[in-house]
C-alpha positions as CSV (number, residue, x, y, z in Angstrom):
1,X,-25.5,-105.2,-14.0
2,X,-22.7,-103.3,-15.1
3,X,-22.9,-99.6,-17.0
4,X,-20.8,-97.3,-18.7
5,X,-21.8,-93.3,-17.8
6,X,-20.0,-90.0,-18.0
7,X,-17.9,-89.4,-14.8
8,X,-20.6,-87.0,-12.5
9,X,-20.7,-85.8,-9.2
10,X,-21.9,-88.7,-7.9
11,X,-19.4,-90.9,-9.0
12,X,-17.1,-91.7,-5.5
13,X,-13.7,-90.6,-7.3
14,X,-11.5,-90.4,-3.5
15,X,-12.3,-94.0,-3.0
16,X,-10.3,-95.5,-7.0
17,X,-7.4,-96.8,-6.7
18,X,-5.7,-98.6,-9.6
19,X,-2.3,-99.1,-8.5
20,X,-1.1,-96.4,-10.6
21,X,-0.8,-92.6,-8.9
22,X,-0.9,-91.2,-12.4
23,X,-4.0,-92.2,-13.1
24,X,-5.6,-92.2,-9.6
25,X,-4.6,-88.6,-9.2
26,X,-6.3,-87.9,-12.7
27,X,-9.4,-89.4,-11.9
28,X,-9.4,-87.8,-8.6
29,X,-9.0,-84.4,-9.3
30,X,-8.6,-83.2,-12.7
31,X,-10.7,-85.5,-15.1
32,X,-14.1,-83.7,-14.0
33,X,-13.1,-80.5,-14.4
34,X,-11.0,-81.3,-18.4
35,X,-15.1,-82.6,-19.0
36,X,-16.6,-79.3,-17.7
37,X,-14.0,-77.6,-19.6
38,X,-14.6,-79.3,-23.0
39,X,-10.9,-80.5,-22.8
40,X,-11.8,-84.6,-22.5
41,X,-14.7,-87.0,-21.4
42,X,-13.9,-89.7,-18.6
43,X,-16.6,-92.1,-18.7
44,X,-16.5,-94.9,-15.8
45,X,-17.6,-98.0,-15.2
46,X,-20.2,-99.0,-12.6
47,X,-23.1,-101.6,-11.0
48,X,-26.3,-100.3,-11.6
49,X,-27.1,-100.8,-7.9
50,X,-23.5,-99.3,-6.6
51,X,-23.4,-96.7,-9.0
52,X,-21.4,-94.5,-7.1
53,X,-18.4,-97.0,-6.9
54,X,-16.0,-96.4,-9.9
55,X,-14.7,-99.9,-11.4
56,X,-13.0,-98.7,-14.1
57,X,-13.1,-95.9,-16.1
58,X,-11.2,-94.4,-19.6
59,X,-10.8,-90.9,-20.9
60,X,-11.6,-89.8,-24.6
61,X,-9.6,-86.8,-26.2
62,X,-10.0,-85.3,-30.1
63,X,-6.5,-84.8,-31.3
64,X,-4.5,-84.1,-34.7
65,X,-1.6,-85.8,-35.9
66,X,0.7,-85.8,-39.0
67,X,0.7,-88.8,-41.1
68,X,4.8,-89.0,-40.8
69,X,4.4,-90.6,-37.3
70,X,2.1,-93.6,-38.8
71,X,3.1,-96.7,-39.4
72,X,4.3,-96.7,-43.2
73,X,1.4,-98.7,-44.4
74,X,-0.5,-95.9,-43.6
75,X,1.1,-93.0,-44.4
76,X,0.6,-92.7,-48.3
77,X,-3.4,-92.9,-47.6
78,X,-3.6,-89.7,-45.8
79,X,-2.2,-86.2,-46.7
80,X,0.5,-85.2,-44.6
81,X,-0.4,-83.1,-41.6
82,X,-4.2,-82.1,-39.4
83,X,-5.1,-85.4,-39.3
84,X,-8.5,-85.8,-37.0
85,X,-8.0,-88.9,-34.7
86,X,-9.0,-89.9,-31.5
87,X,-6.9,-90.0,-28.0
88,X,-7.4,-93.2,-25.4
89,X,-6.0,-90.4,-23.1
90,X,-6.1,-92.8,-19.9
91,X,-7.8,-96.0,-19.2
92,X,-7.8,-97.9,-15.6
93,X,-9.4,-100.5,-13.7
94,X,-9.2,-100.3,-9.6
95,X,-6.9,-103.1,-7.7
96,X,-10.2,-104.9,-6.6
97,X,-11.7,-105.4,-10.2
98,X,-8.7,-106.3,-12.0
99,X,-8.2,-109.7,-13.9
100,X,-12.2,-109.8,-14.8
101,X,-12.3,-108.1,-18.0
102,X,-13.5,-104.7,-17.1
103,X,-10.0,-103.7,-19.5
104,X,-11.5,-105.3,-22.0
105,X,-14.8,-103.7,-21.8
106,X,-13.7,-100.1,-21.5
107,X,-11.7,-100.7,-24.6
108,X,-14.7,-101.8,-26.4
109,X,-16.7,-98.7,-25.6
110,X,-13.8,-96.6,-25.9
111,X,-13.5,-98.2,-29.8
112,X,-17.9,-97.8,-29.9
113,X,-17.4,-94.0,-29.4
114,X,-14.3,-93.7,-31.5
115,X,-16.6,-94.8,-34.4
116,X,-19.2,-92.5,-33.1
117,X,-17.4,-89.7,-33.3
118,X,-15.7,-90.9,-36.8
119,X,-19.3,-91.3,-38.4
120,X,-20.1,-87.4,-37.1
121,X,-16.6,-85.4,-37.6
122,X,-14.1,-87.6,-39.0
123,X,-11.0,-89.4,-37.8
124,X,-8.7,-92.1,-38.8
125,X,-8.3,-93.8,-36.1
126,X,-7.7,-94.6,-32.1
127,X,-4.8,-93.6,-30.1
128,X,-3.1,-94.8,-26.8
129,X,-0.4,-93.5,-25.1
130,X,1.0,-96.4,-23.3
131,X,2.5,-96.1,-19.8
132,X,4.8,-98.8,-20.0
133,X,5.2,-102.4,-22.1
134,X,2.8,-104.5,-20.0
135,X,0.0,-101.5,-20.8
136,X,1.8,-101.3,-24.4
137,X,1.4,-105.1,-24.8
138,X,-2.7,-105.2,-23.3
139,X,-3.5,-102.6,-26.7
140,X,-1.7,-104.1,-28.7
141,X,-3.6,-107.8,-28.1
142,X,-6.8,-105.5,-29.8
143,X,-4.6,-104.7,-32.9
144,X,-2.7,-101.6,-31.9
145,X,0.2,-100.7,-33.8
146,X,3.0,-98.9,-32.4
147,X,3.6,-95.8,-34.3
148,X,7.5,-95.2,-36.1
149,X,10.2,-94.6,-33.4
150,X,7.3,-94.2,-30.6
151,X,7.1,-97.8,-29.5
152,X,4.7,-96.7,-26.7
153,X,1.8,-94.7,-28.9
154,X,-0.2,-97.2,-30.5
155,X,-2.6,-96.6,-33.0
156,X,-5.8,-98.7,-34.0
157,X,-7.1,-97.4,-37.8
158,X,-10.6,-96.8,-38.1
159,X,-10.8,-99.8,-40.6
160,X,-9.6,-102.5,-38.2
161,X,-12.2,-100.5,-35.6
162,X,-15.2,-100.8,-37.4
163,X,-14.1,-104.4,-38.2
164,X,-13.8,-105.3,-34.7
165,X,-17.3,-103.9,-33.7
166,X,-18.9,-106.1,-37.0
167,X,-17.5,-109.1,-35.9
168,X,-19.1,-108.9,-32.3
């Protein structure tokens, strides 16, 4: 049975590999300590009877932004700058578990605790970073919009996310 948790100790980090050093190295040796820190949460994905072996895993941030860099649709709803959003700050699935849907499932969670964190402090929305146009392309099949002049940060408003989770 598969499970989501927040990354721990026991979590075998050395042994992910996702193709991707970026990530692998972020995983490996930094994502622990940004939790400890308060800076991020890394959550991963895992069989209940394995559940030191890593899947997958994504990485949550809280960050601001100024409604100028939103898509024009959006940016007479909001005053202009401190706008309380969310960061899909990294998101990977190893070699040997890719092309099953585990990409699919982290984005889901990643979308359920956007809304969480919405419904207790506020945010418009969900943001990704992506690392290149194949990444760009997977977000944007979930409704992410590429913000003005940044082709590769996406945004997913808190309207279309709380749509998305009624309609599963």
């Amino acid at each position: 049975m598969l499970k989501i948790a927040p990354l721990s100790r026991e979590h075998d980090r050395a042994a992910f590999d996702c193709g991707v050093e970026e990530l692998n190295a972020f995983l490996k040796a930094t994502a622990r300590q940004h939790g400890e820190k308060g800076l991020s949460r890394t959550f991963v994905l895992i069989e209940s009877d394995r559940a030191g072996v890593i899947l997958g895993f994504f990485t949550l941030a809280l960050c601001e932004i100024t409604a100028e860099h939103l898509p024009p649709s959006f940016t007479a709803m909001y005053p202009k700058h401190n706008l309380p959003a969310v960061r899909l700050a990294r998101l990977a699935v190893s070699l040997r578990h890719q092309a099953k849907g585990y990409g699919t499932l982290l984005v889901a969670e990643a979308v359920h605790r956007t809304i969480l964190i919405a419904d207790q402090s506020g945010s418009i929305g969900l943001f990704v970073d992506a690392k290149n146009d194949r990444a760009g392309d997977f977000y944007k099949r979930y409704g992410f919009v590429s913000l003005a002049g940044q082709d590769n940060t996406l945004f997913l408003p808190l309207k279309t996310l709380r749509a998305a989770i009624k309609s599963r």
